[in-house]
C-alpha positions as CSV (number, residue, x, y, z in Angstrom):
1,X,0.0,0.0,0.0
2,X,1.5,2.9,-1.3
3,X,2.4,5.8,1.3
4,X,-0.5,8.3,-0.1
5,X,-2.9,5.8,0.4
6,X,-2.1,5.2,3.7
7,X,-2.1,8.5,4.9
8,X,-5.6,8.9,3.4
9,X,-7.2,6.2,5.3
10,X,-5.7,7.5,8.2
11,X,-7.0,10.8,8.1
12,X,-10.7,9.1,7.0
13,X,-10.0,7.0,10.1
14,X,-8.7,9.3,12.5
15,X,-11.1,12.3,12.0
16,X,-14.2,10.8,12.4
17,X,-12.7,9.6,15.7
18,X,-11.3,12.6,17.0
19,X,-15.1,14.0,16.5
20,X,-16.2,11.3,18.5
21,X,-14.2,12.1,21.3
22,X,-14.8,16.0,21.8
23,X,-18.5,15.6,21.2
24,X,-19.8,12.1,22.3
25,X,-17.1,11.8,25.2
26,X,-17.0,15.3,26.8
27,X,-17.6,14.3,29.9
28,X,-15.0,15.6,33.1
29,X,-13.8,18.4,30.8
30,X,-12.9,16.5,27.7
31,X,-11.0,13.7,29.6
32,X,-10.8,11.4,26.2
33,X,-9.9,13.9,24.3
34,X,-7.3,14.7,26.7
35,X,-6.2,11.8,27.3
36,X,-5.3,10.7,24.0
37,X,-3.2,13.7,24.2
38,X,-1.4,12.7,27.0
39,X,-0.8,9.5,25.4
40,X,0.3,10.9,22.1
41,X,2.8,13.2,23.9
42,X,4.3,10.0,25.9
43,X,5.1,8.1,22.7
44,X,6.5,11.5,21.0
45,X,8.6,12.2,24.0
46,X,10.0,8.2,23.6
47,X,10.9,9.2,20.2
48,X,12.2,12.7,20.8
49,X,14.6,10.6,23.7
50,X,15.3,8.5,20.7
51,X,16.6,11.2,18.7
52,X,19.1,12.7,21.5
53,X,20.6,9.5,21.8
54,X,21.5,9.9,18.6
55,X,23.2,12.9,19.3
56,X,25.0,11.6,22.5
57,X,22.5,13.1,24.9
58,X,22.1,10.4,26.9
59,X,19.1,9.7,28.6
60,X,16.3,6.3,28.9
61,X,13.2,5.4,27.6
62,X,12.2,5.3,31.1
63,X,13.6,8.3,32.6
64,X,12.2,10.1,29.3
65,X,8.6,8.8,29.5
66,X,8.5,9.4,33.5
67,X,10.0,13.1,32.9
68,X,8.4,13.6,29.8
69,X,4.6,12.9,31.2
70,X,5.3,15.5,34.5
71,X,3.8,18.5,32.7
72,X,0.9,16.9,30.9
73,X,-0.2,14.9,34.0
74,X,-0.1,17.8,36.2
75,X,-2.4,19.9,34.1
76,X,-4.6,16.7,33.2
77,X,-5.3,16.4,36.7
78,X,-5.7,19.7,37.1
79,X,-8.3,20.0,34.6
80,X,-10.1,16.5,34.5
81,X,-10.0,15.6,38.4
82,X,-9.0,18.3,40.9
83,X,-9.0,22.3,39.7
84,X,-8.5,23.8,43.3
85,X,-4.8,23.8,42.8
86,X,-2.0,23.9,40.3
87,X,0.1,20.5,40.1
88,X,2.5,22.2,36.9
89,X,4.7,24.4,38.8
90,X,5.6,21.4,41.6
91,X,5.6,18.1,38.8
92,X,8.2,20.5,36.6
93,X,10.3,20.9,40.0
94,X,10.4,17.5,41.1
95,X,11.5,16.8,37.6
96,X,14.4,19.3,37.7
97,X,15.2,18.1,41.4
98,X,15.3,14.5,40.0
99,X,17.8,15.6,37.4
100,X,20.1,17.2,39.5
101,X,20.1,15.2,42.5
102,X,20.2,11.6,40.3
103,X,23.7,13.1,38.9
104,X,25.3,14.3,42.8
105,X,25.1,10.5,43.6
106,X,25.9,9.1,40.5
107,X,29.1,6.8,39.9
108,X,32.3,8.3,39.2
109,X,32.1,7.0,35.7
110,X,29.0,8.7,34.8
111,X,29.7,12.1,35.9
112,X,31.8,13.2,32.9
113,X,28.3,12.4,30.8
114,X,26.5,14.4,33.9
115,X,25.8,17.8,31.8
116,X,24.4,15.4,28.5
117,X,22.1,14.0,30.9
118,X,21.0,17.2,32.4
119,X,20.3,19.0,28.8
120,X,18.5,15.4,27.6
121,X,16.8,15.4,30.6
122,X,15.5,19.2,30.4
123,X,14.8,18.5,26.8
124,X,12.3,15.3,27.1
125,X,10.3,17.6,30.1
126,X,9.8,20.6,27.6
127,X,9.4,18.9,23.9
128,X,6.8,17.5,23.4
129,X,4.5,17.3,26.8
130,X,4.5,21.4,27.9
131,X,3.8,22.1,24.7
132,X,0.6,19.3,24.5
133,X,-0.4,21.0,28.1
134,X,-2.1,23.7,26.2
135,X,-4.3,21.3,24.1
136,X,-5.3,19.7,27.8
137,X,-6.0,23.1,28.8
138,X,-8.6,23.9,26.1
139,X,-11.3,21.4,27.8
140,X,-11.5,23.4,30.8
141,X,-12.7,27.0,28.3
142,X,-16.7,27.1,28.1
143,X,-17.5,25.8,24.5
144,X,-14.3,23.2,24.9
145,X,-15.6,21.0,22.2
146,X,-16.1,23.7,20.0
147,X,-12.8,25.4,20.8
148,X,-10.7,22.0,20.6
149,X,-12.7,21.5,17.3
150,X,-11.4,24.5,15.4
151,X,-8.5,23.8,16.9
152,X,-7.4,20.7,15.4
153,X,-9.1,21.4,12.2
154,X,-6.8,25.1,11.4
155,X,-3.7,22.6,12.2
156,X,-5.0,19.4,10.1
157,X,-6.5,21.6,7.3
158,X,-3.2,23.6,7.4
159,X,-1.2,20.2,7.2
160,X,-3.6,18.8,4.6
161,X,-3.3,21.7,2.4
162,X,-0.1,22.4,2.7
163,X,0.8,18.6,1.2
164,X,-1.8,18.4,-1.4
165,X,-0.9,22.1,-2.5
166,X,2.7,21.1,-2.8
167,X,1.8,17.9,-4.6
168,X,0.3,19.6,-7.2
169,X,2.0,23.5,-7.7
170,X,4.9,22.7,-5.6
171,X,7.3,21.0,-8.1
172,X,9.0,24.3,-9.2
173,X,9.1,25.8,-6.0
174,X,10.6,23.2,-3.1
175,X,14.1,23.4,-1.3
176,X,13.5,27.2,0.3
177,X,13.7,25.5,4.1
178,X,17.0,23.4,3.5
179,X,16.1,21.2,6.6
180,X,12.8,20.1,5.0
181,X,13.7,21.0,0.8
182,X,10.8,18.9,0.2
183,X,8.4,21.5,1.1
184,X,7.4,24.6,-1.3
185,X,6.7,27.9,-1.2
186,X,2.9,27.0,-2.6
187,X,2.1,24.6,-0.1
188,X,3.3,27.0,2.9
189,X,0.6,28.9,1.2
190,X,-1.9,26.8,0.6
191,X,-1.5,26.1,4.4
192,X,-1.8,29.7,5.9
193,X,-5.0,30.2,3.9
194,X,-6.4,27.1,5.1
195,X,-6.1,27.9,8.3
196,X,-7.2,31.4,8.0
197,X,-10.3,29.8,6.2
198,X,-10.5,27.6,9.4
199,X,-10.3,30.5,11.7
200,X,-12.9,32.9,10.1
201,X,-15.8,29.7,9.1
202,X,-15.2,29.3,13.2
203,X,-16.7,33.1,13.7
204,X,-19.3,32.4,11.3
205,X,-20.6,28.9,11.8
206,X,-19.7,28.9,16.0
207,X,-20.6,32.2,17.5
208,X,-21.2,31.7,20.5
209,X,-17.6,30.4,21.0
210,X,-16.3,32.3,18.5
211,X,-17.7,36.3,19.1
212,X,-14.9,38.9,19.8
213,X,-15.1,41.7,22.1
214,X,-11.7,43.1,21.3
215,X,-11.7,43.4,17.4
216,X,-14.1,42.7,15.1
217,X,-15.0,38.7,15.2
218,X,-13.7,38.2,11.8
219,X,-10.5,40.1,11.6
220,X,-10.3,38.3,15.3
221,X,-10.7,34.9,13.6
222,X,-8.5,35.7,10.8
223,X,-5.6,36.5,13.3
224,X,-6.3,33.1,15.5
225,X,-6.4,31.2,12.3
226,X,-3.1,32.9,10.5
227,X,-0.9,32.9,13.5
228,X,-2.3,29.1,14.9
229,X,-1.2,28.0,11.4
230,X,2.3,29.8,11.0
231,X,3.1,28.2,14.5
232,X,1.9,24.6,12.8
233,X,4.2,25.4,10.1
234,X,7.0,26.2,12.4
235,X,6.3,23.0,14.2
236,X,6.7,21.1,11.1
237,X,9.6,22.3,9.9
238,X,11.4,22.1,13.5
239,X,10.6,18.0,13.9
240,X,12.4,18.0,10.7
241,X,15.4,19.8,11.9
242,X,15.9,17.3,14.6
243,X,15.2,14.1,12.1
244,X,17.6,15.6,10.0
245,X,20.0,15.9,13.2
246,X,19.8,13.0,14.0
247,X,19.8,11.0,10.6
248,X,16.4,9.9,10.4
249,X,13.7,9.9,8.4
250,X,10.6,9.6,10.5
251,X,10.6,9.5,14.3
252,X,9.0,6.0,13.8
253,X,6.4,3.7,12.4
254,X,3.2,3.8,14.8
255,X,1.1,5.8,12.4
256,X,0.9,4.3,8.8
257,X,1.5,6.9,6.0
258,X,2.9,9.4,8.8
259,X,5.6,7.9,10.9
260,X,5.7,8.3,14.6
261,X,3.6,10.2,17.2
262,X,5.7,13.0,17.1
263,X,5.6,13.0,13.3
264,X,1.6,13.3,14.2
265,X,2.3,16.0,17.0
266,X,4.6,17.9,15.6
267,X,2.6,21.1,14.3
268,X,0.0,20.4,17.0
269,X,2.6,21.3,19.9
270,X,3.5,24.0,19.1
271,X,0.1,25.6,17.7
272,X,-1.4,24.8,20.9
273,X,0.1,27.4,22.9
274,X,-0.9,29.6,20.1
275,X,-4.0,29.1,19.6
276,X,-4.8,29.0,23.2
277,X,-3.2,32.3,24.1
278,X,-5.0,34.5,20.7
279,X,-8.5,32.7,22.0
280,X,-8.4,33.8,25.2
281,X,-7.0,37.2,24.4
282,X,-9.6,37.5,21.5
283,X,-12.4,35.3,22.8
284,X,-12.0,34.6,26.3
């Protein structure tokens, strides 16, 4: 089965089943939703560890997935189970405590690998899970299915346009991002408008999530939608500077037609703080 193909089916498959979970499972603030998020970012952070091994950043699958899931499982309590207080600031700590403390009592033969381990360490409990935080954080904002809705869709359709753009203008046009010289100039393009497309049609078909009292609802929209989709774009294109760091192609195989979680994740992660900051300063 040919790669296309493949990814088709799984966007066929996967979005009717993302809009299962936000509207048939919203119960406890989206915890479905949210928790395939939390899942997601586990397996991207296993990858991401992956990745600085390469690189002679040494640090395990275990001590990445534990360090890694700190962030998103503070604010998934936080938000699914217990709001009355703030579990972020105190997981991250314990995190960084771990880090440091793990190295003071490590053997004499480790400690000339200590500062690797440190950065790795820091790395895997930023990139990918406090980025995903702000996608757990959208089921707690009234209207969370519609907000977590237009979400995804200005990063998908942005992703989605983008490719199918390239396919089809992009072939005089690629190699102006040398870490990904596969993508063009069209599809960026054809990516921003989708997105913008995504962010105004939210103002017009969901009002009552989507109504502005700081600028006028569409210009509002147009600005959620453009910068939401320049920050999936620049989530993109980083991934692909670390595969190409690392001298890999994908950052694995879990998803047919796609590659790893993080090649999933990528441009959500780093849209979400986005997107979540511009709809609470526009919106909220």
């Amino acid at each position: 089965m040919s790669k296309i193909i493949q990814r088709l089916l799984v966007f066929f498959i996967g979005v009717p089943m993302l809009v299962i979970l936000i509207f048939y499972l919203p119960q406890k603030n989206h915890l479905a939703i949210n928790i395939a998020a939390f899942l997601f970012s586990a397996l991207g952070t296993l990858e991401f560890a992956g990745m600085l091994r390469k690189r002679d950043l040494p640090v395990t699958s275990v001590e990445a997935l534990i360090l890694g899931s700190l962030s998103p499982l503070a604010v998934l309590i936080g938000v699914n189970f217990y709001s009355g207080f703030d579990l972020l600031p105190l997981m991250f700590m314990a995190g960084v405590l771990w880090l440091l403390v793990s190295r003071v009592f490590s053997g004499s033969d480790k400690l000339r690998d200590s500062l690797n381990h440190i950065t790795a360490g820091f790395a895997v409990m930023v990139y990918p899970g406090l980025f995903i935080v702000w996608l757990i954080k959208m089921g707690s904002i009234p209207h969370a299915e519609l907000v977590i809705l237009v979400f995804l869709v200005t990063v998908i359709a942005n992703d989605s346009s983008a490719w199918a753009a390239g396919m089809l203008f992009g072939k005089g046009n690629r190699g102006l991002i040398p870490a990904s010289p596969n993508k063009s100039v069209v599809g960026f393009a054809g990516g921003l408008f989708a997105s913008v497309l995504a962010g105004v049609g939210a103002v017009h078909f969901a009002p009552e999530a989507f109504t502005s009292k700081l600028l006028p609802s569409p210009l509002a929209g147009l600005i959620l939608g453009l910068f939401s989709g320049a920050a999936a774009t620049v989530g993109d294109l980083a991934e692909s500077v670390m595969k190409r760091s690392s001298n890999i192609k994908d950052s694995g195989s879990i998803v047919p037609g796609r590659g790893g979680a993080l090649d999933s994740i990528d441009s959500i992660a780093l849209a979400a703080p986005v997107f979540y900051g511009l709809y609470r300063l526009l919106f909220g």
